[in-house]
C-alpha positions in Angstrom: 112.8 172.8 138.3 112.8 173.5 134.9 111.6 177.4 135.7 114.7 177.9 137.7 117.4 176.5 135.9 115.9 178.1 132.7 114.7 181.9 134.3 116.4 185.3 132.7 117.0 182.7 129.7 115.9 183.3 126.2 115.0 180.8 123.4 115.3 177.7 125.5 111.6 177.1 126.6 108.7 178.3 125.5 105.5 176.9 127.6 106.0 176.0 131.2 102.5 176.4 132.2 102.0 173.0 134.1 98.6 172.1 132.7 99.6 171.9 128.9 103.1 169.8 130.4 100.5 167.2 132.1 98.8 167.3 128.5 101.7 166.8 126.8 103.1 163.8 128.8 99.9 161.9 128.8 99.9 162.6 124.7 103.9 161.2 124.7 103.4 158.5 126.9 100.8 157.0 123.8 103.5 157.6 121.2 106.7 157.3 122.5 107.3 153.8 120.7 106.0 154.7 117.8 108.2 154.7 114.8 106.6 157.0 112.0 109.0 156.1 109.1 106.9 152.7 109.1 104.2 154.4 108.1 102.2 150.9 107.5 102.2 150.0 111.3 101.6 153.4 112.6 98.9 155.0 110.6 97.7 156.9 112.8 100.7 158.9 113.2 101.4 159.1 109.8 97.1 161.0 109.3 98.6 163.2 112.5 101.3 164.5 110.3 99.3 165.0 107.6 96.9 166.9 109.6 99.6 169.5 110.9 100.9 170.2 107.7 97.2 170.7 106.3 96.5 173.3 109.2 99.8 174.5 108.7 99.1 175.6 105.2 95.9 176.5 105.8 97.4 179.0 108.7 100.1 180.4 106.0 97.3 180.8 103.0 98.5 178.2 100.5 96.3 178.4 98.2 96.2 174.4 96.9 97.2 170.8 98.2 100.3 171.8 100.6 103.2 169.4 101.0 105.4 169.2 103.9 106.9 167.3 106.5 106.4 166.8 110.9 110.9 167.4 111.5 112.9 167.0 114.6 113.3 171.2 114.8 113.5 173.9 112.8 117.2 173.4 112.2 115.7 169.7 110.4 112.9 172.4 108.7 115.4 174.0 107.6 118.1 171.5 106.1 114.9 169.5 104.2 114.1 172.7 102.5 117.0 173.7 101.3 118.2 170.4 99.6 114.6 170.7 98.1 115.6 173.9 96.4 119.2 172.5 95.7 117.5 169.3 93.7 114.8 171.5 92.0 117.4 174.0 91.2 120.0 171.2 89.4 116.7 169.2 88.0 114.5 172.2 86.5 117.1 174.8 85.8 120.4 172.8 85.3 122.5 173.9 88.2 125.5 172.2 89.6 127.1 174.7 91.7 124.3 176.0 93.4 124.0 179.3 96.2 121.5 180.4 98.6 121.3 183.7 99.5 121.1 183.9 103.1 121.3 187.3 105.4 123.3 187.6 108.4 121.2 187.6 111.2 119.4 184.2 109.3 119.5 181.1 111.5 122.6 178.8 111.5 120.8 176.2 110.4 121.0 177.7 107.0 125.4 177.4 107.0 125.3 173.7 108.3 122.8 172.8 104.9 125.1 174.4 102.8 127.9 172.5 104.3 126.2 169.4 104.1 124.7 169.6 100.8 127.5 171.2 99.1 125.6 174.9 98.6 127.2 178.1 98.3 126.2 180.4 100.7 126.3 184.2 100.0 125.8 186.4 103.5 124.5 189.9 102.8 125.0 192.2 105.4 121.6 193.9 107.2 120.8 197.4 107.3 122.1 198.8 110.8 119.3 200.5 111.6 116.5 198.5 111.1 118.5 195.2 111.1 116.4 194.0 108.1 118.1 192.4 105.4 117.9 195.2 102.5 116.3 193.8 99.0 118.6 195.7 96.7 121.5 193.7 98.4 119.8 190.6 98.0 118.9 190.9 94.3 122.7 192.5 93.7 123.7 189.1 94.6 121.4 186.6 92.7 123.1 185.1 89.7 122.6 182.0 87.3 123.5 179.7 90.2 121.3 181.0 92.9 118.3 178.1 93.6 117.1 179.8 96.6 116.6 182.9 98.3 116.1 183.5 102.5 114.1 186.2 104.8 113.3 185.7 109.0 110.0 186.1 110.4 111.4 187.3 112.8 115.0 186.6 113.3 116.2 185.3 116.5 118.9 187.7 117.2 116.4 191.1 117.0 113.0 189.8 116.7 113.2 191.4 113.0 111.1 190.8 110.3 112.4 190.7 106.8 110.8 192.6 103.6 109.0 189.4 102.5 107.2 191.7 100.0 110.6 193.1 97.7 111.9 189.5 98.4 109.0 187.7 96.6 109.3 190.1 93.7 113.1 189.6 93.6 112.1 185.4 93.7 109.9 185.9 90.9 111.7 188.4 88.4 114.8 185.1 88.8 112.7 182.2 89.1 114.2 181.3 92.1 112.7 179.8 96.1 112.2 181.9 98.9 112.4 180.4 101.8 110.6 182.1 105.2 111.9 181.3 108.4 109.1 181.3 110.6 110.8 178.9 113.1 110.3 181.1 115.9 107.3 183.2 115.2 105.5 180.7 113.1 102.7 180.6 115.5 102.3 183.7 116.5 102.5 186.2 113.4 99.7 184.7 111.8 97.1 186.0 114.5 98.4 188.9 114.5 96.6 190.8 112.6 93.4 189.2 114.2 94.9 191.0 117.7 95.0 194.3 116.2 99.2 194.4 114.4 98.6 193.9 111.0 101.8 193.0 109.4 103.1 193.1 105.6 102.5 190.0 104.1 105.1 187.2 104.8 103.4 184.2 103.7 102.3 182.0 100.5 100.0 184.5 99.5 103.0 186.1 97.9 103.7 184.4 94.7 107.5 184.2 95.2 107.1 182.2 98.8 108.1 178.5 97.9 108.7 177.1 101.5 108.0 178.3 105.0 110.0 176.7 108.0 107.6 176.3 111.4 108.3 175.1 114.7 105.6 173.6 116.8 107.8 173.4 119.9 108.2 177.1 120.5 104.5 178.5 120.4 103.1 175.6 118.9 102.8 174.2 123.0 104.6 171.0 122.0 107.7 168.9 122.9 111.3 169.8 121.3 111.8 166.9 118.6 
């Protein structure tokens, strides 16, 4: 049923293959009562977590001990790592009236952290060729308030990869995050270069990358939340 009312339908589900559904409930069915914030009384749930964000890292090249969390969604992802970059930013460097820089065709998730965290958010327009944010733009932007900068990979709207490459030097030269939103093609641009598309770098193997966004229920083959 699921097919039908979803066909012609974009971004709404990503595996409807019947086996890996059968898999998936028979997994749920074990876990559905669990509670993980009690971490004491479901330990086991607690080493699974760990486990994903391990492999996660692992998958993105960090290069040391990787620390993360198992969210609700990508829009969860999201919100966590930004009021990461908020705290370090007014802990580290001092900032109370701290901005992300965020381009246009970035996911929305990014506007509701800045409203509920109390961020500034700074849109910068995309090139309207290529529909990739344009560096210069971003850097033209940073000032002494700016905790965190943001690139897609790829952005929903276009399926557009950001310059991950001039943003990390732009991260580094200011001291500042970058956050990569891999929500959608966290598991797939990783391989890619395995299947013959090597892409620019995009992941913690660039100095500048402080936080990558993931989600597991798009081509990770797992439920939403």
């Amino acid at each position: 049923w699921y097919q039908r009312r979803v066909r012609g339908c974009s971004g709404t589900i990503y595996c409807a293959e019947n086996d890996k559904n059968e898999l998936l409930s028979e997994v749920y069915k074990k876990y559905c009562w669990s509670n993980p914030l009690h971490v004491e009384c479901f330990k086991d749930v607690r080493k699974m977590e760990a486990e994903i964000v391990a492999m996660c890292g692992k998958l993105f090249h960090h290069p040391d001990r990787v620390y993360g969390s198992v969210t609700s969604g990508g829009t969860e992802s999201i919100l966590m790592s930004m009021k990461t970059h908020r705290d370090w930013g007014r802990e580290v460097k001092g900032i109370n009236n701290p901005n992300i820089i965020v381009p246009k065709t970035a996911h929305p998730a990014f506007d509701k952290a800045a409203a509920y965290f109390k961020i500034h958010i700074i849109h910068i327009e995309v090139d309207p060729v290529t529909y990739a944010v344009n560096p210069a733009d971003v850097a033209r932007a940073v000032n002494s308030n700016t905790v965190c900068i943001v690139g897609s990979a790829p952005q929903y709207p276009h399926g557009i990869m950001d310059d991950f490459v001039s943003l990390s030097e732009i991260a580094v030269r200011h001291d500042i995050g970058l956050h990569v939103d891999a929500c959608l093609g966290g598991f797939l641009i990783p391989f890619m270069e395995e299947a013959g598309f090597p892409l620019p770098l995009f992941d913690f193997r660039l100095p500048g990358v402080t936080a990558v966004s993931i989600d597991t229920h798009k081509y990770g083959y797992t439920y939403k939340g």
